[in-house]
C-alpha positions in Angstrom: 6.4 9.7 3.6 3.1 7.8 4.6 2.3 7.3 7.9 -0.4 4.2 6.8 2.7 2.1 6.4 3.6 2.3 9.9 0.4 0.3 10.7 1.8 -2.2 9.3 2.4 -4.8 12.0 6.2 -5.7 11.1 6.9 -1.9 10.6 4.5 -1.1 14.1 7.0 -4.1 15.7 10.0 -2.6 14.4 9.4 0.7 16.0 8.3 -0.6 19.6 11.4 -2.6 19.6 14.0 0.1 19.0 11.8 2.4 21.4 12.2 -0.2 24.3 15.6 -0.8 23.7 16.8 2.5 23.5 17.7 2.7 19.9 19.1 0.6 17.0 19.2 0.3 13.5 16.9 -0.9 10.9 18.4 -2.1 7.8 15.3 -2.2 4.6 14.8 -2.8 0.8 13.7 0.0 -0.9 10.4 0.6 -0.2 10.3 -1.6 2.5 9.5 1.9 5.4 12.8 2.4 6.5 12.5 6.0 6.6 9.3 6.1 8.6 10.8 3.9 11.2 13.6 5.9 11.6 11.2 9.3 12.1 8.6 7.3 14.2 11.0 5.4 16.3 13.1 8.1 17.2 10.2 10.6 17.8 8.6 8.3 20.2 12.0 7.5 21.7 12.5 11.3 22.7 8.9 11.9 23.6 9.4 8.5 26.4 12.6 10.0 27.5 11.4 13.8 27.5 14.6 14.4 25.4 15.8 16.9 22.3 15.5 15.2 19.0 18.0 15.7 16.6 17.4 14.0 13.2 20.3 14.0 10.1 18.5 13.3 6.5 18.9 14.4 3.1 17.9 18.5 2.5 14.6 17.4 0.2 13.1 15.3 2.9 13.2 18.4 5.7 9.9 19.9 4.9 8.2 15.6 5.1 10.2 14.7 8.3 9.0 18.0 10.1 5.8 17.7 9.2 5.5 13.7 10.2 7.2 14.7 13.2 4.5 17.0 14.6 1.7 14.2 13.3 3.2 11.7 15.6 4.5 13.8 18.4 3.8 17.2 18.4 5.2 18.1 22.1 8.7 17.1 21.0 11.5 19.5 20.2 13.0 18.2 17.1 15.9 19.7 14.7 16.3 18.5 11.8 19.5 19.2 9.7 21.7 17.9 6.6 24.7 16.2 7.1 27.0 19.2 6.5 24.8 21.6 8.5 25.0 18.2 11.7 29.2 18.2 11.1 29.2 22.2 11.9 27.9 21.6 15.2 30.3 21.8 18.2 31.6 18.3 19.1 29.6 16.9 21.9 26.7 19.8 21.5 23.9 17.1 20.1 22.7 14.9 23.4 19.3 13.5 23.7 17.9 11.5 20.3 20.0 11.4 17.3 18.1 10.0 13.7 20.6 9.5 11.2 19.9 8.0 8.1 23.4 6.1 6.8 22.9 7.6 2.8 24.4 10.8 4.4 27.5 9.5 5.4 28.3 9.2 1.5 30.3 12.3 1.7 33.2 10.8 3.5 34.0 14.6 4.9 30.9 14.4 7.4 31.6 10.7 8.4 34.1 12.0 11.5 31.7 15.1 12.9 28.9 12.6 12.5 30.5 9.2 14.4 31.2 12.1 17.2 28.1 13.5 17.7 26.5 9.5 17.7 28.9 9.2 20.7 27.7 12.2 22.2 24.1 11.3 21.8 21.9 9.3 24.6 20.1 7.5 22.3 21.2 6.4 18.7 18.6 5.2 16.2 20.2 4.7 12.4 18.4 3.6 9.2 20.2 2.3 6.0 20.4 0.5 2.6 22.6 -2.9 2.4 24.7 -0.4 0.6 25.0 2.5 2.9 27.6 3.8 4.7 28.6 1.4 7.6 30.3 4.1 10.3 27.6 4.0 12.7 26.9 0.2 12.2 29.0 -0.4 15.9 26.8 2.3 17.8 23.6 1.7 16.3 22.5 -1.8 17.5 20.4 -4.2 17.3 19.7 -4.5 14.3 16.0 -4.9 12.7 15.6 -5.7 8.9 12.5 -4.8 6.9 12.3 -7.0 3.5 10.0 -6.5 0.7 8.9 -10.1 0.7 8.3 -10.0 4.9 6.0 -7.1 4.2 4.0 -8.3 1.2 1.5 -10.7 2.2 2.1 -14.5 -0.1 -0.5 -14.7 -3.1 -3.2 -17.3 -2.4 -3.3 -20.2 -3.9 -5.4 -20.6 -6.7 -7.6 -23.6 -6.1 -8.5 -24.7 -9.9 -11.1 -25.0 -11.3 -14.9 -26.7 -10.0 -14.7 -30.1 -11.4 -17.2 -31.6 -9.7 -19.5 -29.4 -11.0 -18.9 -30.1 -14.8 -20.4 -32.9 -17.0 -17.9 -35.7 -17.0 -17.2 -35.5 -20.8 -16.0 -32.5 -20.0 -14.1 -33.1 -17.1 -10.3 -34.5 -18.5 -10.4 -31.6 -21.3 -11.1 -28.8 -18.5 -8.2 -30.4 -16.3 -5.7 -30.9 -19.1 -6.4 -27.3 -20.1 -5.8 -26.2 -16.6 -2.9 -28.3 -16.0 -1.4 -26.8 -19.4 -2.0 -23.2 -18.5 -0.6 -23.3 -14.7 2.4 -24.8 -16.5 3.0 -22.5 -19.1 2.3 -19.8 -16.5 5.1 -20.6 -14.4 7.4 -20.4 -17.1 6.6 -17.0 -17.5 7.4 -16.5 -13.8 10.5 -18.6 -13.9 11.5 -16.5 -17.3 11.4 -13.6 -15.2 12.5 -13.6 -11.9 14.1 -11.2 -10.2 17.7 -12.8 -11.7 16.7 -13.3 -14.7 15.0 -10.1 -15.5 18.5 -8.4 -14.7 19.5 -10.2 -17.9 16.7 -8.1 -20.1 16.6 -4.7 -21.0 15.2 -2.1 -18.0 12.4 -1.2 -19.8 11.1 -4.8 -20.0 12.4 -5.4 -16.1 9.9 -2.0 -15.3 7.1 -3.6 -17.4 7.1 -6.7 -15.3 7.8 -5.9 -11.6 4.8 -5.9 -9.8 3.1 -8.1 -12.2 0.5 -10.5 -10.1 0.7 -14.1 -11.3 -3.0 -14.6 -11.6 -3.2 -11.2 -13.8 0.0 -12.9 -15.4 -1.8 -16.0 -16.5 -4.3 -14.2 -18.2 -2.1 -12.9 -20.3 -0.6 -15.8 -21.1 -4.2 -17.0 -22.5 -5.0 -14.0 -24.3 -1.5 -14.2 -26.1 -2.2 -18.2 -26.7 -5.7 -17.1 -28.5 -4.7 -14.7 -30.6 -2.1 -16.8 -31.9 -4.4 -19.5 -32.5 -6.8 -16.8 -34.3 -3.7 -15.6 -36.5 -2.8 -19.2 -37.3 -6.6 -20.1 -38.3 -7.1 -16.7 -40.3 -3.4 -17.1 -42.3 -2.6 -21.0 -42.2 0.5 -21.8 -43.2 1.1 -23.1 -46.2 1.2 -26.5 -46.0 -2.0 -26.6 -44.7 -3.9 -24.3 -47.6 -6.3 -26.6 -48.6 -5.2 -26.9 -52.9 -7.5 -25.1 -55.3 -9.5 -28.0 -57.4 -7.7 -28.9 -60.3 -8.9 -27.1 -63.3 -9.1 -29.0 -66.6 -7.5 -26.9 -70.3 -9.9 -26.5 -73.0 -8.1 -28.8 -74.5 -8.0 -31.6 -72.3 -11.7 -31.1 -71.9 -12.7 -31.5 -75.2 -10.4 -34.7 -76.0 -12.6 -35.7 -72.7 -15.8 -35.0 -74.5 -14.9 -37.3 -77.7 -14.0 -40.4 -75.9 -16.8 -42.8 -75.4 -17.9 -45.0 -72.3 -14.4 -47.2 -72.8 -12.4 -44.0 -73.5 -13.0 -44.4 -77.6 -13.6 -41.6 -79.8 -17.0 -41.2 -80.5 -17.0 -41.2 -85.1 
């Protein structure tokens, strides 16, 4: 966990709103800061309300969620558990903030200890995947989505090339190439979108996320050049220019006899 993602100004949004309402749940895409919310957003909650915060999350992350805890708000008093250690607890025992994050309702034995100590709580604050357990989805409202493509600013458009600037022979060749290279650029971005990389194989769907167009493009072109080189240094052979034909010793001495009107010389 990172706390530079929470300056962010969706993620920063995000966490004010649940604060000032009281709780809710933010629903994100992988990588997307869901987990960060969840911490920030509930440790600020319980430092506003003076309260006990009680946070539910996956053993591995304990050591990370204590430690951004006392980065964010060190006077709070904050337990953090795992969802069997949370369904021990005596019903009705957890008040003040509870941080659950929905991946630890997979077990369906802790989903009951768990829905009773989000009824017990003052303040509920969830975080989850679109495929997460849905138990606290009634308690933990409203809900606030973070998406990938909200979070990632657009790519800029490319403006073209300067042809103003170039002599006008040279102009419609520059353009056409241009033109020619955005196009065969998109294809490669069409090719591979998100539904139709889930057609190829994983390691080909790895090799491409996160690819930038521009970076993309270039690509393209150097794969278009080295083809052209290949083609130029091994032609096909079609195009093999023929060897001059060579004459036989024969024919080359019957050509030597024949005079000006192709008569034997005596």
């Amino acid at each position: 966990m990172e706390t530079k993602i929470l300056k962010h100004p969706l993620i920063a949004q995000t966490v004010a709103a649940i604060v000032a309402e009281g709780g809710g749940r933010v629903e994100y895409d992988t990588g997307g800061g869901g987990r960060e919310v969840l911490i920030a957003a509930s440790a600020q909650l319980a430092a506003a309300t003076n309260a006990q915060l009680t946070i539910v999350e996956s053993r591995v992350l304990h050591s990370e969620i204590r430690s951004l805890v006392r980065e964010l708000q060190p006077e709070v008093s904050s337990a953090v558990l795992s969802a069997d250690e949370a369904a021990l607890q005596p019903a009705g025992s957890i008040n003040g903030v509870l941080a659950v994050h929905a991946d630890v309702l997979r077990d369906p034995r802790v989903r009951r200890p768990l829905l009773a100590m989000a009824r017990s709580a003052d303040h509920l604050v969830v975080a989850r995947h679109d495929d997460s357990d849905t138990t606290l989805d009634d308690l933990a409202a409203p809900v606030h989505p973070l998406r990938i493509r909200d979070l990632v600013p657009p790519p800029r458009p490319n403006p073209g090339p300067r042809l103003d600037v170039l002599p006008a022979g040279l102009r419609d060749l520059v353009a056409a190439r241009w033109t020619e290279s955005q196009e065969l650029k998109q294809r490669f971005i069409d090719e591979f979108k998100p539904g139709a990389i889930a057609t190829r194989q994983d390691g080909d769907a790895e090799l491409l996320q996160g690819i930038d167009p521009d970076e993309l493009g270039r690509r393209v072109e150097q794969v278009r050049d080295q083809q052209r080189q290949r083609a130029e240094e091994h032609p096909a052979p079609g195009r093999q220019h023929q060897a001059p034909h060579v004459h036989s010793q024969e024919q080359s001495a019957a050509h030597q006899q024949q005079g000006p009107h192709g008569v034997g010389r005596a």
